[in-house]
C-alpha positions in Angstrom: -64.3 -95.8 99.5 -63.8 -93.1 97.3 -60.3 -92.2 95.3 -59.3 -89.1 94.8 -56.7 -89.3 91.4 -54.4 -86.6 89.3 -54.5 -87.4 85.4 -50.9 -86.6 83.4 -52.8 -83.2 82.4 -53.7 -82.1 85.6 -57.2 -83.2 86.0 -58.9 -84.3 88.8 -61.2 -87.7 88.8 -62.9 -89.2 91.4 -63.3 -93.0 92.0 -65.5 -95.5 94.4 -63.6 -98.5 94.9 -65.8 -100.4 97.0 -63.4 -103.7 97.8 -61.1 -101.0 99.0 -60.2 -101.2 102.7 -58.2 -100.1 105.9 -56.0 -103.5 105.3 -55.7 -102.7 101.4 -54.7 -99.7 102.2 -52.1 -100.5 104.9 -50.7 -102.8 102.5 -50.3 -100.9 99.4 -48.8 -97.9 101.7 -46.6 -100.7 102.9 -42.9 -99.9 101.6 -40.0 -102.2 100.6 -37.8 -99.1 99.3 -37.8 -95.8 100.3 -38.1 -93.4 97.7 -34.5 -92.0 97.2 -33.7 -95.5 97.0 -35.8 -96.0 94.3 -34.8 -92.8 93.1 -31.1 -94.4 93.4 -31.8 -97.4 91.7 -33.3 -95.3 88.7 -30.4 -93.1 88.5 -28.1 -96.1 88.4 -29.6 -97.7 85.5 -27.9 -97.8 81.8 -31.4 -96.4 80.0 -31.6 -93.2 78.0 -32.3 -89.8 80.5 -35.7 -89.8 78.9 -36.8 -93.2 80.2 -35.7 -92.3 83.7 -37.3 -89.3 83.7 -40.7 -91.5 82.8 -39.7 -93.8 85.6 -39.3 -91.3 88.2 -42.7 -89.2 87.0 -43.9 -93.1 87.5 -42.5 -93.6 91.0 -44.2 -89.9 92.2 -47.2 -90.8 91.0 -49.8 -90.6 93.9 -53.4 -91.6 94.9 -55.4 -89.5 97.6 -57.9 -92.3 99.6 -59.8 -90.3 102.4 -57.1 -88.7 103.9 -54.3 -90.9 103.1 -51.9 -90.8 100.6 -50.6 -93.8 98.6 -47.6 -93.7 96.6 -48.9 -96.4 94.1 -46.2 -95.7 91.4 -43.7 -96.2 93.7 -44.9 -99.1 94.6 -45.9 -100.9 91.1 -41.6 -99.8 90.7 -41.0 -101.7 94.1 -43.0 -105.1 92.5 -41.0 -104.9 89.3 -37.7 -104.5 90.9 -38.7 -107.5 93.3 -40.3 -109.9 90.1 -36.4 -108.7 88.3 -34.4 -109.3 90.9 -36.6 -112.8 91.9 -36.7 -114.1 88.3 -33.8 -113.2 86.3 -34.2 -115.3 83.1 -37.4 -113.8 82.0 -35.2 -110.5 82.4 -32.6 -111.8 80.8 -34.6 -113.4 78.0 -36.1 -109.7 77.4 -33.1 -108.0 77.1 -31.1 -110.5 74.8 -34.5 -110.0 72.8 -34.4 -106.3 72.6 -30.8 -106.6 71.8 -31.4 -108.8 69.0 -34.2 -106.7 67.7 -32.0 -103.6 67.7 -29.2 -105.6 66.1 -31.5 -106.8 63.2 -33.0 -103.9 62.6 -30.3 -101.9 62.2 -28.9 -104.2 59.4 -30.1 -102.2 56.1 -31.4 -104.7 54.2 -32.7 -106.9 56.3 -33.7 -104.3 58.4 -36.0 -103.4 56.1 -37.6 -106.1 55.4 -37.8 -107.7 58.6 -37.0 -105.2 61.4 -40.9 -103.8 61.3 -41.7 -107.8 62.7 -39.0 -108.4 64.5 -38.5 -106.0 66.3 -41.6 -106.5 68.6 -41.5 -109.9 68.2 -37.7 -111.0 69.5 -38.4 -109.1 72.8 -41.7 -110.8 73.4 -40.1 -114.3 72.4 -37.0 -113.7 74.8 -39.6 -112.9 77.5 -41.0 -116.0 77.3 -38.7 -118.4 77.1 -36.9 -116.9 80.1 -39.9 -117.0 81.7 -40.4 -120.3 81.2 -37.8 -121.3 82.2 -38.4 -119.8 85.9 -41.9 -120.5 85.7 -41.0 -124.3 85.8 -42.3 -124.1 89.3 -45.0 -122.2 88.8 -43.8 -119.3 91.0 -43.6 -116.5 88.5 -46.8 -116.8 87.5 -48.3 -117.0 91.4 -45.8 -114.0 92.2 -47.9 -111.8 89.0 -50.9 -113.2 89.8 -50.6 -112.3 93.8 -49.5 -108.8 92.2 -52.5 -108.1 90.6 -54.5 -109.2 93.2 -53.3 -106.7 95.6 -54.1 -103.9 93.4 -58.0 -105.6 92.4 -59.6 -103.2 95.3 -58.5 -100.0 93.1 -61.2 -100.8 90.9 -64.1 -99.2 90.5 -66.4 -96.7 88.8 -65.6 -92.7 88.2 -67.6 -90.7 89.4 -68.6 -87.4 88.6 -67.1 -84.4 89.6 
């Protein structure tokens, strides 16, 4: 099936996604929020205007199969919200990391010297040990793995103009 997709600078590409069917479709056109609600949700978190700006150019972010439109930013936001709402100390984890990054590096001395490797590294570390501690199950990990599964029939090959 082919894909008709919008780059950031306007361009237009064309795709053939071959695993790509009616049911795929259906299901990634399938919504949980609708998108003032997501808008909602975006305009009620405690992140800088610029990063909801970037989340709401996410969520309007569109793909044209056939005649059909699919809203596919909107719904990669819907699947985050669902895996932060369903798994809150990998979230939590994050955040304290971020935190802690922020808090380090903007200590002068030490800062300097260690800011540059902290400051990717206490996020990353926060994110996983909150998520494993929901992962003892296994269910976090199913939940990301279903995820990507549903969007495996996007793939494919561009195709030329």
């Amino acid at each position: 099936m082919k894909l008709e997709v919008q780059d950031s600078q306007g361009k237009t590409h064309f795709f053939e996604a071959e695993g790509l069917d009616e049911s795929t479709i259906d299901a990634l056109s399938s919504q949980t929020y609708t998108r003032r609600q997501v808008r909602q949700m975006i305009d009620n978190m405690n992140v800088s205007a610029d990063a909801k700006s970037l989340l709401n150019k996410i969520a309007e972010t569109a793909i044209q199969v056939g005649e059909r439109i699919i809203h596919i930013g909107k719904k990669i936001l819907e699947y985050v919200i669902e895996l932060v709402k369903s798994y809150p100390k990998a979230t939590f984890g994050l955040i304290l990391g971020l935190v802690l990054g922020g808090l380090v590096t903007a200590i002068p001395v030490i800062g300097f010297l260690f800011g540059w490797l902290l400051q990717p590294l206490l996020p990353a570390l926060g994110l996983a040990l909150g998520w494993k501690a929901d992962i003892n199950d296994s269910a976090l990990k199913k939940r990301i793995t279903d995820i990507q599964n549903s969007f495996s029939p996007l793939r494919g090959s561009e195709i030329p103009a």
